[in-house]
C-alpha positions as CSV (number, residue, x, y, z in Angstrom):
1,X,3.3,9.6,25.5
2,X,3.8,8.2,22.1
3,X,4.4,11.5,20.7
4,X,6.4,13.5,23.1
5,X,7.6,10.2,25.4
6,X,6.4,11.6,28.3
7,X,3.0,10.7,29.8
8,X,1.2,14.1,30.9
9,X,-2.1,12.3,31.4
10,X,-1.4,11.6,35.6
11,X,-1.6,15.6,35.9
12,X,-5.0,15.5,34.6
13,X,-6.7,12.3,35.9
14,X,-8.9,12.6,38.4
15,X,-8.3,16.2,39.1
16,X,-11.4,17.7,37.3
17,X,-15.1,16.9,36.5
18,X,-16.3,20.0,35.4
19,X,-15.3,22.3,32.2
20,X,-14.9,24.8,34.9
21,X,-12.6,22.6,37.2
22,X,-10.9,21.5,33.8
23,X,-10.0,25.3,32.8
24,X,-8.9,26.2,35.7
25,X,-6.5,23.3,35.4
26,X,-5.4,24.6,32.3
27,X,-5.1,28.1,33.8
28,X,-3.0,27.2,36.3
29,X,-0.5,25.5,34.0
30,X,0.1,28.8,31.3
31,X,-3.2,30.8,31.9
32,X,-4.5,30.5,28.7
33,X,-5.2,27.3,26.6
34,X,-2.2,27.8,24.2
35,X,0.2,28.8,26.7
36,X,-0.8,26.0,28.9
37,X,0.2,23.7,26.6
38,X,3.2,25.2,25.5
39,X,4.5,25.5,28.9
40,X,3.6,21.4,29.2
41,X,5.3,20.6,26.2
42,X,8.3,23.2,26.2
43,X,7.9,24.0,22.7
44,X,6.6,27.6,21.4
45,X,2.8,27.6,20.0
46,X,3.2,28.4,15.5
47,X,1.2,28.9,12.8
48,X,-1.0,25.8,12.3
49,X,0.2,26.0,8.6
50,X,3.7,24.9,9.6
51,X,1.9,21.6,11.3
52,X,3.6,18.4,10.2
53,X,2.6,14.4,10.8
54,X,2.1,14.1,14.4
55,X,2.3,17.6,15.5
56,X,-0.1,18.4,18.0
57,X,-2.6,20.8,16.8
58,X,-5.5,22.9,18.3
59,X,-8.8,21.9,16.5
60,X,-11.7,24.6,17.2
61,X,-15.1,23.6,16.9
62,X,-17.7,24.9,20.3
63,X,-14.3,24.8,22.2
64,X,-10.7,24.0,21.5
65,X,-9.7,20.5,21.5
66,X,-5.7,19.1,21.2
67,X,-5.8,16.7,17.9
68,X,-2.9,14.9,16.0
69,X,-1.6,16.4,12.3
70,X,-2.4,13.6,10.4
71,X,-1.8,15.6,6.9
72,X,-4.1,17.6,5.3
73,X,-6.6,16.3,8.4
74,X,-6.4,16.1,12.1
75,X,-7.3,13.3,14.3
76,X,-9.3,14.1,17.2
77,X,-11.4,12.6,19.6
78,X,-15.1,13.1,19.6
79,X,-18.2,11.5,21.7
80,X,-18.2,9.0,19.3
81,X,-14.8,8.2,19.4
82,X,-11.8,9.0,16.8
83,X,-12.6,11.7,14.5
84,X,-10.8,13.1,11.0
85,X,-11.2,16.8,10.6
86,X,-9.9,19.2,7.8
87,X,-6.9,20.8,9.3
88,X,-8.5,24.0,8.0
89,X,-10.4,23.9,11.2
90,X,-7.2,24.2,13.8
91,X,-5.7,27.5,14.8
92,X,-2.4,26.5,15.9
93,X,0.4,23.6,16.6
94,X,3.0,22.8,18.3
95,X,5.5,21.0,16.6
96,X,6.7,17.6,18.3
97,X,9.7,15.9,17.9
């Protein structure tokens, strides 16, 4: 919400507790990860090298995760809590705001 102003969390919570129920979540919003989240958002999916501060990026480690451009790093969240990556390890943004 802070990023785009809308809150997209209430079309999540609660409706999955599986990675299985979660990608077919995702699936029925786009069909694939990226176009899911393009569709969400309304902006077009690009080149993770034309990521700015606070553009939301997808960081690929086992399985894609949505982190924040935070530079030459991207913030994501881990077990562990907040994690810094290097940016080198996201394949794609979209560019907020």
């Amino acid at each position: 919400a802070a990023l785009t102003g809308v809150n997209h969390w209430p079309s999540f919570a609660g409706r999955y507790g599986t990675r299985r129920e979660a990608l077919r979540l995702i699936a029925a919003y786009g069909g694939s990860f990226d176009a899911a989240f393009s569709a969400l958002w309304g902006v077009p999916v690009e080149p993770v090298s034309l990521a700015r501060r606070g553009d939301i990026v997808k960081y690929v480690d086992a399985e894609p995760h949505l982190g924040v451009c935070v530079g030459s790093s991207v913030a994501v969240l881990g077990e562990e809590g907040l994690l810094f990556a290097p940016i080198s390890g996201c394949e794609v943004c979209w560019r907020i705001g």
